[in-house]
mmCIF file of the protein (N, C-alpha, C, O) and its ligand, coordinates in Angstrom:
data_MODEL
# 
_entry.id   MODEL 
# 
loop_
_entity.id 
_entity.type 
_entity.pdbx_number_of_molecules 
1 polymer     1 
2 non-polymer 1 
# 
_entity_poly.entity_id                      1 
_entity_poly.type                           'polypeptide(L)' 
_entity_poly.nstd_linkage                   no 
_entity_poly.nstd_monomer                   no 
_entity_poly.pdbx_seq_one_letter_code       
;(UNK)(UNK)(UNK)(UNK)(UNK)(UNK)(UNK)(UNK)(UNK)(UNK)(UNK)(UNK)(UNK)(UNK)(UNK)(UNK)
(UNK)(UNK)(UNK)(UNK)(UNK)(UNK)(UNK)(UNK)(UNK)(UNK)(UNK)(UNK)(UNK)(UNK)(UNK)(UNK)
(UNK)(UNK)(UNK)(UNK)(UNK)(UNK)(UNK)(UNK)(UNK)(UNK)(UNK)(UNK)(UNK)(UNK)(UNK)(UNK)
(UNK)(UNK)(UNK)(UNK)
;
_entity_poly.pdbx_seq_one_letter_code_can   XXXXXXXXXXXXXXXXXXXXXXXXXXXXXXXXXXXXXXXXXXXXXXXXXXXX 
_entity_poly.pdbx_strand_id                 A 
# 
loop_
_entity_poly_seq.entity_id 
_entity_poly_seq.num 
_entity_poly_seq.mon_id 
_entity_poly_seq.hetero 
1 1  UNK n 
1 2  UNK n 
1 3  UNK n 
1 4  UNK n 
1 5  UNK n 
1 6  UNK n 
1 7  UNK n 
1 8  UNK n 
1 9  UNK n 
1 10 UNK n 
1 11 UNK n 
1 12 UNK n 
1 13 UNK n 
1 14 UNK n 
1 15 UNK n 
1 16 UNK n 
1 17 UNK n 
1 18 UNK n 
1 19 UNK n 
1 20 UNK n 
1 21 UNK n 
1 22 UNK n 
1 23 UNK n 
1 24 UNK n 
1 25 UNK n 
1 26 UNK n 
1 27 UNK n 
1 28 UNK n 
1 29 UNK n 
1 30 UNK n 
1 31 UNK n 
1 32 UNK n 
1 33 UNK n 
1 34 UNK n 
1 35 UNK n 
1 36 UNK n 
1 37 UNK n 
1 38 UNK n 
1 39 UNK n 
1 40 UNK n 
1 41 UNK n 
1 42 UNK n 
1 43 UNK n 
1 44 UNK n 
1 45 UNK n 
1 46 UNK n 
1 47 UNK n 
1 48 UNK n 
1 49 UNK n 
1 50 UNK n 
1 51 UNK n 
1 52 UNK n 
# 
loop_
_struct_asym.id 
_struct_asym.entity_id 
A 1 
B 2 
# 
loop_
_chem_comp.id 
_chem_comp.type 
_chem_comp.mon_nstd_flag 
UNK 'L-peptide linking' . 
ZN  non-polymer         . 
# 
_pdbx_entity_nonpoly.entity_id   2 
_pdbx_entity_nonpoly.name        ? 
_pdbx_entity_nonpoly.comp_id     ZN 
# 
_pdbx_nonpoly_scheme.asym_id         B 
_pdbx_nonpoly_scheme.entity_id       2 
_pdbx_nonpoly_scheme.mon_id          ZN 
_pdbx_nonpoly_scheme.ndb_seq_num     1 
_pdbx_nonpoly_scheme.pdb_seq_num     101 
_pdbx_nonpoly_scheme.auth_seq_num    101 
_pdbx_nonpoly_scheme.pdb_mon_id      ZN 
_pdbx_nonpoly_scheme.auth_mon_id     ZN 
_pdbx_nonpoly_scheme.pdb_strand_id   A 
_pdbx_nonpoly_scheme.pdb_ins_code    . 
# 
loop_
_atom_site.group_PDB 
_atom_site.id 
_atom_site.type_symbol 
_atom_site.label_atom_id 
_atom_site.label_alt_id 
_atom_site.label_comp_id 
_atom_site.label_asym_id 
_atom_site.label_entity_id 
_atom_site.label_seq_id 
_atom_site.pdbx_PDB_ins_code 
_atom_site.Cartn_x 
_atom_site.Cartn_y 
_atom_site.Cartn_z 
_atom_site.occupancy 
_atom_site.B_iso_or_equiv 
_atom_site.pdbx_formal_charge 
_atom_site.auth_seq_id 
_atom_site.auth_comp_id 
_atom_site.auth_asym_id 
_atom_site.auth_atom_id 
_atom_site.pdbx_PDB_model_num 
ATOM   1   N  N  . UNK A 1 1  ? 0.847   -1.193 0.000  1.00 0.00 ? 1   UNK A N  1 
ATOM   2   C  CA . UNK A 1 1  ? 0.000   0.000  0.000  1.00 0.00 ? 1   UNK A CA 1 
ATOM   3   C  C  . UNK A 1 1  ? 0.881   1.241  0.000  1.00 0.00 ? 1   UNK A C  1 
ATOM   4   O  O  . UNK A 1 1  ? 1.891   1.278  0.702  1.00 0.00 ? 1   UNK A O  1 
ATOM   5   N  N  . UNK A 1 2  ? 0.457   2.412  -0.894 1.00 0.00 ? 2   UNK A N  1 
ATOM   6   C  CA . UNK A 1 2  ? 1.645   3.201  -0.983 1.00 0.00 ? 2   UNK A CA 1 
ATOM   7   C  C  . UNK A 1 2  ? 0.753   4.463  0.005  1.00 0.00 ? 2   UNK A C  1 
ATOM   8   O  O  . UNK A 1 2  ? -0.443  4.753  -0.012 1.00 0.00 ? 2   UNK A O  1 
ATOM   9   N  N  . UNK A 1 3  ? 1.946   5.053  0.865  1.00 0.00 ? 3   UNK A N  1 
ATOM   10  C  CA . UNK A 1 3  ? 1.761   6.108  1.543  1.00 0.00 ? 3   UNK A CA 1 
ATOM   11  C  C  . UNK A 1 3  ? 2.081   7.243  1.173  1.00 0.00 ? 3   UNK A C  1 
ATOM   12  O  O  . UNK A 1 3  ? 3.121   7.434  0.542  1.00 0.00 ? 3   UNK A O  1 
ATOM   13  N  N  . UNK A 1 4  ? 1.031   8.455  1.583  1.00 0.00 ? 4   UNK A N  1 
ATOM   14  C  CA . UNK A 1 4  ? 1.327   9.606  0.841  1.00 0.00 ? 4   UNK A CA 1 
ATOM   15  C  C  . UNK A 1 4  ? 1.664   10.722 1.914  1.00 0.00 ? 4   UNK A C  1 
ATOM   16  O  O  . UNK A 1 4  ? 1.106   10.771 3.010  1.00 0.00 ? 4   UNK A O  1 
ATOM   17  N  N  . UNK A 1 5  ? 2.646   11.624 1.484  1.00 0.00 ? 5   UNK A N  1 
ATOM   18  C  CA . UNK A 1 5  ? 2.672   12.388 2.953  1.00 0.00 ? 5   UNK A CA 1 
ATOM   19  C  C  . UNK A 1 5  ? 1.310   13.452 3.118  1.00 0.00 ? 5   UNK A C  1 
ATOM   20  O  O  . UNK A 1 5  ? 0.754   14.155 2.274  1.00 0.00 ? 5   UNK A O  1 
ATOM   21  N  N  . UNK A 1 6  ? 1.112   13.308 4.155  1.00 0.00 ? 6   UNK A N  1 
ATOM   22  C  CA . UNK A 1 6  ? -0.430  14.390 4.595  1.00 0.00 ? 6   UNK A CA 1 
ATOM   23  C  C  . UNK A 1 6  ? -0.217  15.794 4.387  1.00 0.00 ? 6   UNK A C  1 
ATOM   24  O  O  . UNK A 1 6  ? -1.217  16.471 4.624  1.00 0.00 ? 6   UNK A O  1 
ATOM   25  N  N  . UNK A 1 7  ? 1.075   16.598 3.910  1.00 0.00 ? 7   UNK A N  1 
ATOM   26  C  CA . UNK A 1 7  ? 1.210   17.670 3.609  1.00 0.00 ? 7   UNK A CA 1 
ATOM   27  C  C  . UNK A 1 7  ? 1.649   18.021 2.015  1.00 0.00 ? 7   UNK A C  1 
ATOM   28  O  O  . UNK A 1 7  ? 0.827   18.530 1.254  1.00 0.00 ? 7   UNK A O  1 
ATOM   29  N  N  . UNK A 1 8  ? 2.753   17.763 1.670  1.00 0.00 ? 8   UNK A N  1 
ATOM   30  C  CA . UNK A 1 8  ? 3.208   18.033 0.348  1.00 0.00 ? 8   UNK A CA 1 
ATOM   31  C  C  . UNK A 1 8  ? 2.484   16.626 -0.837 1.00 0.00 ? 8   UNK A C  1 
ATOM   32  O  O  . UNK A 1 8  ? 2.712   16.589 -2.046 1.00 0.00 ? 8   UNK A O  1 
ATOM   33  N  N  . UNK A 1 9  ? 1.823   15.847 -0.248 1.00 0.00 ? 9   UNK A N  1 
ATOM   34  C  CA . UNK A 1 9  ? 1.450   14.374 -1.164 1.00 0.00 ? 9   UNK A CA 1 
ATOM   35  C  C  . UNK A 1 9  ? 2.717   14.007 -2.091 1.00 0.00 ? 9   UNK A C  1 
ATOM   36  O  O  . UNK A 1 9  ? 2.596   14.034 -3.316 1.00 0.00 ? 9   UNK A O  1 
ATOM   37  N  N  . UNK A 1 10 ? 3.693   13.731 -1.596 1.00 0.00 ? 10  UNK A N  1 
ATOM   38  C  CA . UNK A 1 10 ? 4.313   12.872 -2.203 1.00 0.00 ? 10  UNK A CA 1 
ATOM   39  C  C  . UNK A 1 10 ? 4.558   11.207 -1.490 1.00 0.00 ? 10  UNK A C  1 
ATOM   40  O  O  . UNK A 1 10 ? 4.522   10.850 -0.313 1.00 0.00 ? 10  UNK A O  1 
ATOM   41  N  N  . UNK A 1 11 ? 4.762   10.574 -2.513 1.00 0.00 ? 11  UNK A N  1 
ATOM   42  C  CA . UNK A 1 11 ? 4.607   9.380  -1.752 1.00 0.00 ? 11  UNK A CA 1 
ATOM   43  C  C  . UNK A 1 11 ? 6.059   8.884  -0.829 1.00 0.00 ? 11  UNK A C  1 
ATOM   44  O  O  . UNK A 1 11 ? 7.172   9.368  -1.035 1.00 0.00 ? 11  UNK A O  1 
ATOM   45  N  N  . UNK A 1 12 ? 5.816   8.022  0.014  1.00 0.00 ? 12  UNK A N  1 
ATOM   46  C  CA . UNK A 1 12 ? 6.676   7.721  1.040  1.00 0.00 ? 12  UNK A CA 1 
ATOM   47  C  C  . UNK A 1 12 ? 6.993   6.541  1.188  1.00 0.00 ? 12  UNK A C  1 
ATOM   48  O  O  . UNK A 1 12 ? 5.945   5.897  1.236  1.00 0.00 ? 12  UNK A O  1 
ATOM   49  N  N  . UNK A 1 13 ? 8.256   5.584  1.336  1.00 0.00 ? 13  UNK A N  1 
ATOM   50  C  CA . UNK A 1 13 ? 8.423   4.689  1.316  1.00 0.00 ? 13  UNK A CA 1 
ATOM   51  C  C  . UNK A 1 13 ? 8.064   3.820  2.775  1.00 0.00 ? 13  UNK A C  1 
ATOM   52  O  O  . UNK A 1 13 ? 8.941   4.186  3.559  1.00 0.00 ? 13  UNK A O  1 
ATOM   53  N  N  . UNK A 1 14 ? 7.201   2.877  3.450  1.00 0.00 ? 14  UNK A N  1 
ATOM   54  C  CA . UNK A 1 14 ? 6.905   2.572  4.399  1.00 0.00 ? 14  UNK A CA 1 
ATOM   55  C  C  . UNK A 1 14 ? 8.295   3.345  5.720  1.00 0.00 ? 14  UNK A C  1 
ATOM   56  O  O  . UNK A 1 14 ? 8.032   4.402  6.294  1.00 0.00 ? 14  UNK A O  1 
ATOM   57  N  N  . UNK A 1 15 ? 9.411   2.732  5.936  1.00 0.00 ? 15  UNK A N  1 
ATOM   58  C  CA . UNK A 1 15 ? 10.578  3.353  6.455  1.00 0.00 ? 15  UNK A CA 1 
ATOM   59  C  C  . UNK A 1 15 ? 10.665  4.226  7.122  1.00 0.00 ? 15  UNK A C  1 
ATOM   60  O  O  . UNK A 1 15 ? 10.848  4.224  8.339  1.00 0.00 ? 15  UNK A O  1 
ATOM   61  N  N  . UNK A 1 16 ? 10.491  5.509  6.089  1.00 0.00 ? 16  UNK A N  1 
ATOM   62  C  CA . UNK A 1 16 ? 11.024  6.706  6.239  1.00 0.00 ? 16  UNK A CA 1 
ATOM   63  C  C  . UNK A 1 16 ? 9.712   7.499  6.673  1.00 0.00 ? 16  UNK A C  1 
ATOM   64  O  O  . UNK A 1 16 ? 9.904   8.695  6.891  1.00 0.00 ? 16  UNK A O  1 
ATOM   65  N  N  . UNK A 1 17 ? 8.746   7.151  6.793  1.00 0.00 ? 17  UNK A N  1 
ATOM   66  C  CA . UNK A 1 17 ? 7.069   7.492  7.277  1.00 0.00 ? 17  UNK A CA 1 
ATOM   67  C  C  . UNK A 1 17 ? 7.728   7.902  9.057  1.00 0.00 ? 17  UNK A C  1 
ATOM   68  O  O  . UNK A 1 17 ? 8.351   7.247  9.893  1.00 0.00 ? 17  UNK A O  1 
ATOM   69  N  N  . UNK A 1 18 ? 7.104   9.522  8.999  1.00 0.00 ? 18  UNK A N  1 
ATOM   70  C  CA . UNK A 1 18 ? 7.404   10.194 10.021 1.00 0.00 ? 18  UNK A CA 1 
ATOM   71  C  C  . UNK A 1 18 ? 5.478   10.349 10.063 1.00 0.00 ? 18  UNK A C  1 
ATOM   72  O  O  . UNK A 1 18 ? 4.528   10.738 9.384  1.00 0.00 ? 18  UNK A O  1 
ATOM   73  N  N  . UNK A 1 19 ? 5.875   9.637  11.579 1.00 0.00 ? 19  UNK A N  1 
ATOM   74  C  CA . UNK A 1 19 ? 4.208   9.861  12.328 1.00 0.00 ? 19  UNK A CA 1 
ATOM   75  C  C  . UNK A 1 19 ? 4.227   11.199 13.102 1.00 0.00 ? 19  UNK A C  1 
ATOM   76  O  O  . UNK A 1 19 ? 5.182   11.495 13.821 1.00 0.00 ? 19  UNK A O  1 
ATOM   77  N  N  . UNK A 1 20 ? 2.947   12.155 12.909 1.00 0.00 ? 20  UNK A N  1 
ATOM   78  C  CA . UNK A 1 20 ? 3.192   13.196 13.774 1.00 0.00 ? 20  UNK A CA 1 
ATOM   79  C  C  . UNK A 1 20 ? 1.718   12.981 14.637 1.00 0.00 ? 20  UNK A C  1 
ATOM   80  O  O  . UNK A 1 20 ? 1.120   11.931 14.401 1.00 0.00 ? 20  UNK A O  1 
ATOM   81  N  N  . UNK A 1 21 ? 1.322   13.600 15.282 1.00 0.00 ? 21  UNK A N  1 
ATOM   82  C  CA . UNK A 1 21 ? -0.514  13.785 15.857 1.00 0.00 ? 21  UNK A CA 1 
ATOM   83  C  C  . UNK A 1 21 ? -0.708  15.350 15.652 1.00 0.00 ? 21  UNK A C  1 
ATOM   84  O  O  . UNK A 1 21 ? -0.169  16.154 16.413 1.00 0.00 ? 21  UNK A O  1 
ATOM   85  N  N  . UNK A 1 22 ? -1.505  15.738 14.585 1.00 0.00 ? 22  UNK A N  1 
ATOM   86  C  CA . UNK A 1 22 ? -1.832  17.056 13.919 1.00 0.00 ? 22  UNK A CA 1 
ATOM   87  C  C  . UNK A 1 22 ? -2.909  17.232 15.504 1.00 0.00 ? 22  UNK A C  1 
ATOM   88  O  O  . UNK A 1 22 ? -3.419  16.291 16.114 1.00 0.00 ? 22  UNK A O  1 
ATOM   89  N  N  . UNK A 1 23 ? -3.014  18.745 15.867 1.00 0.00 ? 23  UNK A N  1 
ATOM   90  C  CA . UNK A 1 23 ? -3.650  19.411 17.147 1.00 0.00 ? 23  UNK A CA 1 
ATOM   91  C  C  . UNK A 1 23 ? -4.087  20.391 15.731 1.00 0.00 ? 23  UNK A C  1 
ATOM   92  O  O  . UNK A 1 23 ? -3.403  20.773 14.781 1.00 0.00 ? 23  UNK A O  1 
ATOM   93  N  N  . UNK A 1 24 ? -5.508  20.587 16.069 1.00 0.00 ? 24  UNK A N  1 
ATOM   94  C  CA . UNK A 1 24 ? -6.396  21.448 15.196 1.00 0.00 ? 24  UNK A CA 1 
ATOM   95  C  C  . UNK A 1 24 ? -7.760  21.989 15.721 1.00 0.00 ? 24  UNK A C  1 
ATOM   96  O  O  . UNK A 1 24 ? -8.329  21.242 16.517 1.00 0.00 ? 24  UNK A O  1 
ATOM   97  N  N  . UNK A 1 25 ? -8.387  23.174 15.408 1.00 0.00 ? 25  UNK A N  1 
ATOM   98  C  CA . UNK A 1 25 ? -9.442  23.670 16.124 1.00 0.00 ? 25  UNK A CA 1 
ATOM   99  C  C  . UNK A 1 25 ? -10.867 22.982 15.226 1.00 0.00 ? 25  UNK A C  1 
ATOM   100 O  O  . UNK A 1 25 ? -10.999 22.972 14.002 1.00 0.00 ? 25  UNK A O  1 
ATOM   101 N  N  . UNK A 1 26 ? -11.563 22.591 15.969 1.00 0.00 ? 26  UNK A N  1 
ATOM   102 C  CA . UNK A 1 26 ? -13.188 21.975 15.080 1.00 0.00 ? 26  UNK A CA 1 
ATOM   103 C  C  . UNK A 1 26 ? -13.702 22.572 15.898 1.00 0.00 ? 26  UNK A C  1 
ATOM   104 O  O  . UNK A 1 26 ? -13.730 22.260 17.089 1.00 0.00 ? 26  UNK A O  1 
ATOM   105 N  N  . UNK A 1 27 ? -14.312 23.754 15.281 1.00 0.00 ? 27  UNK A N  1 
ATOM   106 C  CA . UNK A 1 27 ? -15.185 24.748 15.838 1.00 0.00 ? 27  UNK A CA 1 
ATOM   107 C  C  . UNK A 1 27 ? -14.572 25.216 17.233 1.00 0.00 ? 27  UNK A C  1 
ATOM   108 O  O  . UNK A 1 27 ? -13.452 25.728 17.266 1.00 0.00 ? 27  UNK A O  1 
ATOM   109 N  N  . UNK A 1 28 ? -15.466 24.995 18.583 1.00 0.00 ? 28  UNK A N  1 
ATOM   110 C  CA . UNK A 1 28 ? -14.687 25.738 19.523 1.00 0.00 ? 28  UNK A CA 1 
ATOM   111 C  C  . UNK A 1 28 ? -14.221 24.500 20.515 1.00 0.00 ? 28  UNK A C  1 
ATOM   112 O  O  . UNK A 1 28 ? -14.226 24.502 21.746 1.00 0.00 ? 28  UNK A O  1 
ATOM   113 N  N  . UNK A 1 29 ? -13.742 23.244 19.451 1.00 0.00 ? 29  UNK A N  1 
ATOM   114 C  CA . UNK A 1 29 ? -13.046 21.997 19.960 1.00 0.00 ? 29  UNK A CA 1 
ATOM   115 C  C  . UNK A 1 29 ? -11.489 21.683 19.465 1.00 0.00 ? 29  UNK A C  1 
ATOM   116 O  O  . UNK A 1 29 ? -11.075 21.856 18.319 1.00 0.00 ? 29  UNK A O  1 
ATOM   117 N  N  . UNK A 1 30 ? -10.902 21.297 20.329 1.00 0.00 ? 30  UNK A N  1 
ATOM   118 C  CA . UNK A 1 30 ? -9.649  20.778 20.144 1.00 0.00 ? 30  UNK A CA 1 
ATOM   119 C  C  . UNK A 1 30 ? -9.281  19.501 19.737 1.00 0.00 ? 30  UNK A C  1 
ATOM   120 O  O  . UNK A 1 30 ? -9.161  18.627 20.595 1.00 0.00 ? 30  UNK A O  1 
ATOM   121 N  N  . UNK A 1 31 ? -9.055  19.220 18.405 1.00 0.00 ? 31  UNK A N  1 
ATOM   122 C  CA . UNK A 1 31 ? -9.325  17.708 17.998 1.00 0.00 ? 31  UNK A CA 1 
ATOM   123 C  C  . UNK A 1 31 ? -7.909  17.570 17.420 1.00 0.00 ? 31  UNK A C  1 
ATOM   124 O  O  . UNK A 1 31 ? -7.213  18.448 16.910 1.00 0.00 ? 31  UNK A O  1 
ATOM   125 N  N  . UNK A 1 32 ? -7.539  15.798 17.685 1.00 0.00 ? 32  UNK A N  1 
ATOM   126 C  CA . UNK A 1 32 ? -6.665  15.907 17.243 1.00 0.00 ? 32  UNK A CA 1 
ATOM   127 C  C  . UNK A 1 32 ? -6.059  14.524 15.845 1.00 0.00 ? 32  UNK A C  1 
ATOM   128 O  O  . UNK A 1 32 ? -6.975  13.724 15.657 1.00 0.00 ? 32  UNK A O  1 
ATOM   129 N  N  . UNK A 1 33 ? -5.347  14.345 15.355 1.00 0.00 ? 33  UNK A N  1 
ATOM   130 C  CA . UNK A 1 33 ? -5.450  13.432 14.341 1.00 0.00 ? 33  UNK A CA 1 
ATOM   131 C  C  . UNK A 1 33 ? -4.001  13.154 13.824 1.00 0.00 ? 33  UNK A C  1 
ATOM   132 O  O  . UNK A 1 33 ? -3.219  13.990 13.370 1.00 0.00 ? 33  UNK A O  1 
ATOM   133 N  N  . UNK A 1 34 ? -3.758  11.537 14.019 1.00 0.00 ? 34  UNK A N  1 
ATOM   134 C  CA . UNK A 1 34 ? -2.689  10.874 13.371 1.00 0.00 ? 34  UNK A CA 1 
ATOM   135 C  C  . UNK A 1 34 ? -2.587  11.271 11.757 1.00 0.00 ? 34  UNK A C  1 
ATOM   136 O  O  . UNK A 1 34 ? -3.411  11.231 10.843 1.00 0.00 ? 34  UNK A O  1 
ATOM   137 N  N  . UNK A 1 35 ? -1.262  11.653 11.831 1.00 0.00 ? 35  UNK A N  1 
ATOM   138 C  CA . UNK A 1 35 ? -0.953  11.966 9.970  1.00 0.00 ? 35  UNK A CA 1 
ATOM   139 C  C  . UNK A 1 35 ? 0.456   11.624 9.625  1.00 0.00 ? 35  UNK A C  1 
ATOM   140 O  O  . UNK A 1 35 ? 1.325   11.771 10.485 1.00 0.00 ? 35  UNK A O  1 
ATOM   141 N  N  . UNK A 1 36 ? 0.741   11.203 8.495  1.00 0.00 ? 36  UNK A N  1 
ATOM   142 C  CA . UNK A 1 36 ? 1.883   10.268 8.141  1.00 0.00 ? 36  UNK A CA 1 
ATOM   143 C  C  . UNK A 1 36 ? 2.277   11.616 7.342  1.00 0.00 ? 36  UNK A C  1 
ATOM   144 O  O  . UNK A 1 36 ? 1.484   12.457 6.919  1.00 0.00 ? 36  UNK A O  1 
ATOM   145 N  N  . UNK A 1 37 ? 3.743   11.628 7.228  1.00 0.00 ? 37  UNK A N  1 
ATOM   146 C  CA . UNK A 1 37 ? 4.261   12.871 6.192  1.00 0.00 ? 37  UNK A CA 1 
ATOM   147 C  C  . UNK A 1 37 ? 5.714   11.733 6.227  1.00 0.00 ? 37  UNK A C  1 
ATOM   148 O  O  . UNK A 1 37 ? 5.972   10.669 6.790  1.00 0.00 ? 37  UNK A O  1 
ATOM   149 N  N  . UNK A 1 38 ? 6.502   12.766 5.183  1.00 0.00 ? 38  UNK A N  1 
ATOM   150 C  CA . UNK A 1 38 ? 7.837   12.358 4.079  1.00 0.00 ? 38  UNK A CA 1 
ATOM   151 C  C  . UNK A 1 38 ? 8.924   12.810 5.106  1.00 0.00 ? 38  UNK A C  1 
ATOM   152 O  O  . UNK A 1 38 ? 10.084  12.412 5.211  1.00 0.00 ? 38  UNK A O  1 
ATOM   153 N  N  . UNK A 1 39 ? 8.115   13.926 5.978  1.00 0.00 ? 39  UNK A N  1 
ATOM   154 C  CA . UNK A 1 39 ? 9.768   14.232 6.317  1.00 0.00 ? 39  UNK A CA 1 
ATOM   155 C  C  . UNK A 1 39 ? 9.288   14.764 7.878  1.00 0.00 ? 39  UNK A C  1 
ATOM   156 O  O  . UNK A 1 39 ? 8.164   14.463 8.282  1.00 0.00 ? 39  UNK A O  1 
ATOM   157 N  N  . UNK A 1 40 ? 10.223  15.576 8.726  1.00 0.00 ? 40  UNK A N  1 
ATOM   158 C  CA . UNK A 1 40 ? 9.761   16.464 10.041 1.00 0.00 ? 40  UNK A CA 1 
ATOM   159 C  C  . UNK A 1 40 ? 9.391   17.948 9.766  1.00 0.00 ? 40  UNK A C  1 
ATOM   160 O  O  . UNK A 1 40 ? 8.628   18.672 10.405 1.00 0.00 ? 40  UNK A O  1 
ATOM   161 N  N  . UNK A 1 41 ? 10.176  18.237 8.577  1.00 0.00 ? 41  UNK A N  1 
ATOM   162 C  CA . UNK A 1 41 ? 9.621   19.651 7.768  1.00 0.00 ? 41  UNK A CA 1 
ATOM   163 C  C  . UNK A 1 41 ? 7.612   19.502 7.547  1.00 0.00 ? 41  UNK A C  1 
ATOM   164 O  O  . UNK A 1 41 ? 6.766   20.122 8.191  1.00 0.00 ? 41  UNK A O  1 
ATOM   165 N  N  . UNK A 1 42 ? 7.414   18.617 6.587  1.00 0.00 ? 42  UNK A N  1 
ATOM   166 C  CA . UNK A 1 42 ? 5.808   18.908 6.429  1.00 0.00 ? 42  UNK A CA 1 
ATOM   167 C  C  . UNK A 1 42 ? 5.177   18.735 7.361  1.00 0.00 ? 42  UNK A C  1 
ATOM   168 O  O  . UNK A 1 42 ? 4.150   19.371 7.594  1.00 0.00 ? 42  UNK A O  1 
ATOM   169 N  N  . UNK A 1 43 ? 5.781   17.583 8.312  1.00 0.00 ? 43  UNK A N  1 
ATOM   170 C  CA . UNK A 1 43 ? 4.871   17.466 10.409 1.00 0.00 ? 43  UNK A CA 1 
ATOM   171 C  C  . UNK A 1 43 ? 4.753   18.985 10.500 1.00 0.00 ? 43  UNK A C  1 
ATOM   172 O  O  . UNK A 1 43 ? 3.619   19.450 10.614 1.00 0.00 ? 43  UNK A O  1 
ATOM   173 N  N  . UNK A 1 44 ? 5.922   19.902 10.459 1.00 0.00 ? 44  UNK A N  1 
ATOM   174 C  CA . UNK A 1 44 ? 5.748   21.213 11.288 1.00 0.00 ? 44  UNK A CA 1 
ATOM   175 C  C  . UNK A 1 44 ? 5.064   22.019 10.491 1.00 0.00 ? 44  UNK A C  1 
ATOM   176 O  O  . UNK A 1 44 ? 4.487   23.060 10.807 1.00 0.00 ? 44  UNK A O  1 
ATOM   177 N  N  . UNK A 1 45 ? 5.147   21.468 9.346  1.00 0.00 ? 45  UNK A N  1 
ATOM   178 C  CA . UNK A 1 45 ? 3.924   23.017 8.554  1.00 0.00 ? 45  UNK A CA 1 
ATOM   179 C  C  . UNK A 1 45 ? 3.184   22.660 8.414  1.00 0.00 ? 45  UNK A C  1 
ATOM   180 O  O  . UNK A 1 45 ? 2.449   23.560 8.008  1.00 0.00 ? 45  UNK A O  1 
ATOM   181 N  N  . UNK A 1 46 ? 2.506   21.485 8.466  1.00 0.00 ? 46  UNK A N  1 
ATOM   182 C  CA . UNK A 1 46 ? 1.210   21.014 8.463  1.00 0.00 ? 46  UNK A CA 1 
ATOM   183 C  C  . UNK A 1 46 ? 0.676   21.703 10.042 1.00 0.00 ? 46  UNK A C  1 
ATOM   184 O  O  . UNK A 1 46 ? -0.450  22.198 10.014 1.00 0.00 ? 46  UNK A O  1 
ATOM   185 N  N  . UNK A 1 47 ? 1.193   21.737 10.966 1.00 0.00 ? 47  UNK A N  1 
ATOM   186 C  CA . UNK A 1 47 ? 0.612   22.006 11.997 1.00 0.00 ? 47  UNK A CA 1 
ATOM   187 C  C  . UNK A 1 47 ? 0.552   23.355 11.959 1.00 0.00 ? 47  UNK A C  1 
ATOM   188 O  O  . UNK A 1 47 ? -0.339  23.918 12.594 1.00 0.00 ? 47  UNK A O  1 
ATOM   189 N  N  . UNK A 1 48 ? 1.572   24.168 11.141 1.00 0.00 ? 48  UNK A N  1 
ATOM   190 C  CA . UNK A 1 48 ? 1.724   25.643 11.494 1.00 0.00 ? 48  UNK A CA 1 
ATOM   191 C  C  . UNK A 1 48 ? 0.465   26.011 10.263 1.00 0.00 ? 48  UNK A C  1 
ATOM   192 O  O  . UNK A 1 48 ? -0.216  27.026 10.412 1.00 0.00 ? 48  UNK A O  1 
ATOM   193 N  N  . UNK A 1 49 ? 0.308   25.357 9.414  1.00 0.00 ? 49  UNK A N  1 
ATOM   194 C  CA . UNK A 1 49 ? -1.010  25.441 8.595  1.00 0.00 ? 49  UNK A CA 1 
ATOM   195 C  C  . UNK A 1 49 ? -2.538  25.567 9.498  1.00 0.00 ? 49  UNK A C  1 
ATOM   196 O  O  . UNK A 1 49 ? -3.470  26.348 9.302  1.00 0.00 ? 49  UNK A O  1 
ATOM   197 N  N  . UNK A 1 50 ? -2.374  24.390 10.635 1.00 0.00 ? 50  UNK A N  1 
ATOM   198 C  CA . UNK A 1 50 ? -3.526  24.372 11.095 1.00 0.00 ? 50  UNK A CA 1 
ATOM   199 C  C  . UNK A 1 50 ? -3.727  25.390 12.060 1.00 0.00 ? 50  UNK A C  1 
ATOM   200 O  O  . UNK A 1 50 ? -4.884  25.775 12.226 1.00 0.00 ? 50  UNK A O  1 
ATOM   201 N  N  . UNK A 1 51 ? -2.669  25.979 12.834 1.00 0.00 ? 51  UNK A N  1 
ATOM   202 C  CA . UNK A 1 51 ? -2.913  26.753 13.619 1.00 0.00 ? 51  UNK A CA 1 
ATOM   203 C  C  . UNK A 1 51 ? -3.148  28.481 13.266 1.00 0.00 ? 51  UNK A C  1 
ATOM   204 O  O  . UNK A 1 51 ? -2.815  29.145 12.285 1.00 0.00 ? 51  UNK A O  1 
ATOM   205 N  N  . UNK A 1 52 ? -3.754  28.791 14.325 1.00 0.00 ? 52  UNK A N  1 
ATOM   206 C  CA . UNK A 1 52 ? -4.874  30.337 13.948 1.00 0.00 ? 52  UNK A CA 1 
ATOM   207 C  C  . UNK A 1 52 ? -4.049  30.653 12.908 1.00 0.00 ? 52  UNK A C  1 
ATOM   208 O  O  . UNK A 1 52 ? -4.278  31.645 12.217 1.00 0.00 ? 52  UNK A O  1 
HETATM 209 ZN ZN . ZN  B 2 .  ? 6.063   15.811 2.613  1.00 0.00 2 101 ZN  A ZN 1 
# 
């Protein structure tokens, strides 16, 4: 099964799959969600994406 990173979508070789837990606002809730990315760069902008 090929993995894609949750920020830039490129695909990822099982291995090198950096797990992060994305923290995001759903409405006036704090939810949070497992996401697979390529590298520790898209973990942090994916989150700096989600935040205010
Ligand atoms: Zn990526």
């Amino acid at each position: 099964m090929e993995i894609k990173c949750g920020y830039c979508s490129k695909s990822v070789k099982p291995g090198d799959v950096v797990k992060s837990t994305l923290l995001y606002r759903n409405g006036n809730q704090l939810a949070r969600k497992e996401k697979e990315y390529c590298c520790k760069q898209c973990a942090s902008h994916d989150q700096m994406a989600h935040e205010g």
